[in-house]
MIVO-481923 format. One record per residue: residue number from 1; residue in one letter; x, y, z of N, C-alpha, C, O in turn. Coordinates in steps of 0.1 Angstrom, whole numbers, plus 5000, padded with zeros to 4 digits. Example, Ala and Ser with C-alpha at 12.3 -4.5 7.8 and 13.67 -1.06 7.14 Angstrom:
// MIVO-481923
NODE    nr   rest     nu     nv     nw    cau    cav    caw     cu     cv     cw     ou     ov     ow
NODE     1      A   5132   4943   5078   5123   4955   5078   5132   4967   5078   5142   4967   5085
NODE     2      S   5128   4978   5071   5137   4989   5071   5129   5000   5079   5134   5011   5080
***
This chain:
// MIVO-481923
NODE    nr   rest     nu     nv     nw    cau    cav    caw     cu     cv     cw     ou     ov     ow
NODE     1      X   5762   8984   2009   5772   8990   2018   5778   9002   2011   5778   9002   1999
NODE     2      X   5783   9016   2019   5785   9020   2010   5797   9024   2011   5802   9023   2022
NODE     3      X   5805   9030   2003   5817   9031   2000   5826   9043   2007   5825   9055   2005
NODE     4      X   5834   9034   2016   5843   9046   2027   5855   9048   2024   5863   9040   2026
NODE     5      X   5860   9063   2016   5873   9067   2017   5877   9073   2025   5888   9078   2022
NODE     6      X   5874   9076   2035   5883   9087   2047   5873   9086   2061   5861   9081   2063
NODE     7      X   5880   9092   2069   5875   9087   2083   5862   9096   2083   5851   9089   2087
NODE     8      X   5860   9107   2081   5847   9116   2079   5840   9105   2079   5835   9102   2089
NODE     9      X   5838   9097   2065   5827   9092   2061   5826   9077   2070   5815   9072   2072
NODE    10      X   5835   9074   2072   5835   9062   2085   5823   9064   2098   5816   9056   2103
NODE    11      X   5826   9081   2100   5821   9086   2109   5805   9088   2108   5795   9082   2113
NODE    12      X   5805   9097   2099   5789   9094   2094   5785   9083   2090   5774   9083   2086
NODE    13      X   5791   9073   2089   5783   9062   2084   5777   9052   2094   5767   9045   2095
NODE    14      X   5789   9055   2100   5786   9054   2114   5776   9057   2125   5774   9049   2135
NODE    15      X   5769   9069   2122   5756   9076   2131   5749   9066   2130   5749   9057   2121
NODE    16      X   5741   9067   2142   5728   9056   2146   5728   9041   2139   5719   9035   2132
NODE    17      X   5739   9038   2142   5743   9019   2141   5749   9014   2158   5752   9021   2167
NODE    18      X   5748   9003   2157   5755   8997   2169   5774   8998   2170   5781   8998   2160
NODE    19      X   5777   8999   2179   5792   9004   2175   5799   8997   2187   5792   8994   2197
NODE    20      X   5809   8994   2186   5818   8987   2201   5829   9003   2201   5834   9008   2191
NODE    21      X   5830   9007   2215   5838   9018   2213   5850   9009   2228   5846   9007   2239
NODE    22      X   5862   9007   2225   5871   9004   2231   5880   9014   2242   5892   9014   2238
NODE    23      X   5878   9019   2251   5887   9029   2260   5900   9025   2265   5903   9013   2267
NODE    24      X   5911   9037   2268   5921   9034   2270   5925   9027   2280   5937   9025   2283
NODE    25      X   5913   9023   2289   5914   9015   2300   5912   9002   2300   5913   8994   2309
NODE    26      X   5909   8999   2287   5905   8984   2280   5892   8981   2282   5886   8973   2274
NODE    27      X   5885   8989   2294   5871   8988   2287   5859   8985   2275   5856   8996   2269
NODE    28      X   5854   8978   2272   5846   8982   2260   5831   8983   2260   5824   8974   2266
NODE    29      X   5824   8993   2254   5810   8995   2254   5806   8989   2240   5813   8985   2231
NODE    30      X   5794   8988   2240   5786   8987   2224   5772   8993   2229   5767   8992   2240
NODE    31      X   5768   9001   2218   5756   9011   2221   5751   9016   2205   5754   9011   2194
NODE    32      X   5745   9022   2208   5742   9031   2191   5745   9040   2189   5736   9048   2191
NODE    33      X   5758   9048   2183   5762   9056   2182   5752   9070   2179   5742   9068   2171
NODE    34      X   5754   9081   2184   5742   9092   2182   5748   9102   2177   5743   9110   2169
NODE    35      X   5763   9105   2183   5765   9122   2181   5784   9115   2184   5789   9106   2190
NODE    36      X   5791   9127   2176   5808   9123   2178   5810   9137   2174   5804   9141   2164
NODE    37      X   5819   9144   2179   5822   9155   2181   5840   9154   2174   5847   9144   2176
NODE    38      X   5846   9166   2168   5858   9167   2165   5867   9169   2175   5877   9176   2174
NODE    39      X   5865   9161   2188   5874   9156   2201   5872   9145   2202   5878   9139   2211
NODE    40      X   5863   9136   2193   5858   9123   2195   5851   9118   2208   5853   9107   2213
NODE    41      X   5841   9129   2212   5833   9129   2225   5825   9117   2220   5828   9114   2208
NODE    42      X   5817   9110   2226   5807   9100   2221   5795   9102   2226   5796   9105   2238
NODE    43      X   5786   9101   2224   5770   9098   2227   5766   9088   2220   5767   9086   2208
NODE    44      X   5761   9077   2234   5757   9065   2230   5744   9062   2235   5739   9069   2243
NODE    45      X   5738   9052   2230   5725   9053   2239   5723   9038   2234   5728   9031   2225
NODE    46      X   5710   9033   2249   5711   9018   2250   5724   9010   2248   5726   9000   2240
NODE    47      X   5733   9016   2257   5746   9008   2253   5749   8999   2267   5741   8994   2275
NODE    48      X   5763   8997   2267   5762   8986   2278   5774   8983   2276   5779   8983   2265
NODE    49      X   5781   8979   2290   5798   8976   2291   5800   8960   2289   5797   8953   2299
NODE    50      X   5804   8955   2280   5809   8945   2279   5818   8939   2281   5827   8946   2283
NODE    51      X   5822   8925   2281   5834   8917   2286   5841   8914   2272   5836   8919   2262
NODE    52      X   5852   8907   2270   5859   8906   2259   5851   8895   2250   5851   8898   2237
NODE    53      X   5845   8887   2253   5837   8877   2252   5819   8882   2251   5810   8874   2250
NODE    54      X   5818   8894   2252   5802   8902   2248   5791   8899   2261   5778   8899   2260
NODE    55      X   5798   8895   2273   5789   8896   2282   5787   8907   2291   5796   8910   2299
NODE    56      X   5770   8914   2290   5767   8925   2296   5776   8924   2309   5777   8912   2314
NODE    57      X   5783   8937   2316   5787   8935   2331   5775   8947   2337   5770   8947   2348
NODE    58      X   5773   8959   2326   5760   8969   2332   5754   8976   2314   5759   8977   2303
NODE    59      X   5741   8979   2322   5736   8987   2310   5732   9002   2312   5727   9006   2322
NODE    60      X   5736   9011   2300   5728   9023   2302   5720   9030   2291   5722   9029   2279
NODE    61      X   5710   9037   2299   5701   9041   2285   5710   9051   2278   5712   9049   2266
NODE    62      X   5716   9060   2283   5725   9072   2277   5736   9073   2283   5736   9073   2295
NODE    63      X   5748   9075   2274   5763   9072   2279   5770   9083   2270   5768   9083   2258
NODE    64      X   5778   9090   2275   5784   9102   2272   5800   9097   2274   5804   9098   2286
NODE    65      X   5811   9091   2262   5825   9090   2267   5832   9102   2261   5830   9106   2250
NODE    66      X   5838   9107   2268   5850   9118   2266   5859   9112   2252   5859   9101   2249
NODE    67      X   5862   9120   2247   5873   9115   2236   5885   9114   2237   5892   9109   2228
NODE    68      X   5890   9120   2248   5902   9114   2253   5906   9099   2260   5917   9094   2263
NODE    69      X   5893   9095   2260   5892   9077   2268   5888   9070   2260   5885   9058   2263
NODE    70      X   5888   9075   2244   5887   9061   2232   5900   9059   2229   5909   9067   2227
NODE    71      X   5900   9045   2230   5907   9042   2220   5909   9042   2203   5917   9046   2195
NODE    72      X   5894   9031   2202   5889   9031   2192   5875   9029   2190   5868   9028   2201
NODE    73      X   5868   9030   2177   5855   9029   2177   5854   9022   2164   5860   9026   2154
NODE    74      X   5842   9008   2165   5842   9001   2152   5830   8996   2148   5821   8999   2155
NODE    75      X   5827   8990   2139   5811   8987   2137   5805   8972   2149   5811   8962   2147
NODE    76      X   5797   8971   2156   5796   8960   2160   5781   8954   2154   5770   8959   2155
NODE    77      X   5784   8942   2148   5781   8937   2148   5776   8921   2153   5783   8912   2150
NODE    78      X   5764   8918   2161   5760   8906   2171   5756   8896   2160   5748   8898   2151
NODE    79      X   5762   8887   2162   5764   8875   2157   5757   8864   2163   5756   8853   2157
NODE    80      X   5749   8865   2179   5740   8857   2186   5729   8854   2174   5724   8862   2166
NODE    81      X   5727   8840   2177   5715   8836   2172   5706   8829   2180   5695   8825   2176
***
């Protein structure tokens, strides 16, 4: 793993992993992070709206969120076996 001191490197470390991104609507996605812009735009791809509990409600191949509708964005990790 490697070693994060500041959100920069959060960010890049971040590129092309699975990510849960939380919106101010309470929404949440998980997808593969592709592209994050210094407005915190998102490009996601193969992602998909999930329930609090990780069940698909829709899927999309490519997902574009504004960065004014994150809340947050974190590593996701699936734990299904």
């Amino acid at each position: 793993m490697e070693k994060i001191t500041n959100a920069s490197d959060f960010v890049q470390n971040s590129l092309g992993k699975n990510t849960l991104v939380k919106l101010t609507n309470d929404e949440l996605y998980k997808g593969t992070l592709i592209s994050i812009d210094g407005a915190f735009n998102l490009y996601l791809i193969n992602s998909s709206l999930v329930t609090e509990d990780n069940k698909i409600k829709k899927e999309f191949k490519h997902l574009f969120i504004r960065g004014n509708n994150v809340l947050y964005i974190a590593p996701f990790i699936n734990n299904k076996k």
